[in-house]
C-alpha positions, 0 to 999 in steps of 0.5 A: 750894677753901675761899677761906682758904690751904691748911694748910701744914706741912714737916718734915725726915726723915733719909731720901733724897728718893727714900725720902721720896716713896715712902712719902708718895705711896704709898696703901697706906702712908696707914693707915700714918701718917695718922690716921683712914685705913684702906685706900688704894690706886691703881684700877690697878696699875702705876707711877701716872700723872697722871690715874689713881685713887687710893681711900681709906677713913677711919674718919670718925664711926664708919664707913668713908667711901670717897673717890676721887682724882684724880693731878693732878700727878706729878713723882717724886722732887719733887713729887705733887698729888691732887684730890678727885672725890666727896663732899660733901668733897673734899681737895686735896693737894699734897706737895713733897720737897726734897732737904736734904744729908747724904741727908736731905730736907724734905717739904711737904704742903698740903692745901686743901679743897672742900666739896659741898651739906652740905660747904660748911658743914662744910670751915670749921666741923669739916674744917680745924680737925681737919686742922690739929690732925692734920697736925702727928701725921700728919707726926710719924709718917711721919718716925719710920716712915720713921727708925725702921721 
């Protein structure tokens, strides 16, 4: 963990919290609203669990950068949490979805990061800087996905 509070931001979506957990927890859909991701996936098919693998490449600096996860947590509909396990930066990302009425829910994701050898000095420096300025984005986008198809 960087020391500093995780970046925090909720949104509201005009979607079930069921609907909302799926899309945001799902790695092949990441390309689909969140800047800089290109592929995702889980290492094994089938219902994920705590434990398993999630794979993600990021275009980071002009090239494809490949990062492995860990399911830390899983409490479907309500709650998910992964870890980073390789490379010098390794996100740690919780995501919460509160049912709201009317069928609509609130989601929250906080993301915090640990840094390795050279990402020590670049999670205070470059990361959290441009994951605060991209979540707001991020979440713009899977709302109006999820809303508009």
């Amino acid at each position: 963990m960087s020391g500093m509070p995780p970046i925090t931001i909720s949104i509201e979506v005009e979607r079930s919290a069921e609907d909302v957990f799926a899309y945001a927890t799902d790695p092949t859909r990441f390309h689909e609203w969140q800047s800089g991701v290109v592929s995702g996936r889980m290492e094994q098919p089938g219902e994920p669990t705590v434990g398993a693998r999630c794979l993600t490449a990021r275009r980071i600096g002009g090239a494809n950068r490949s990062s492995t996860s860990t399911i830390a947590h899983l409490n479907p509909p309500h709650s998910w949490g992964v870890r980073g396990i390789d490379g010098p930066i390794r996100a740690i990302v919780d995501v919460a979805v509160e049912p709201l009425p009317s069928g609509r829910a609130r989601l929250t994701i906080a993301v915090d990061f640990e840094g390795r050898g050279i990402g020590k000095l670049l999670v205070p420096l470059v990361v959290r800087r441009e994951a605060r300025k991209e979540m707001p984005h991020n979440l713009a986008a899977l709302k109006r996905r999820l809303e508009h198809g």
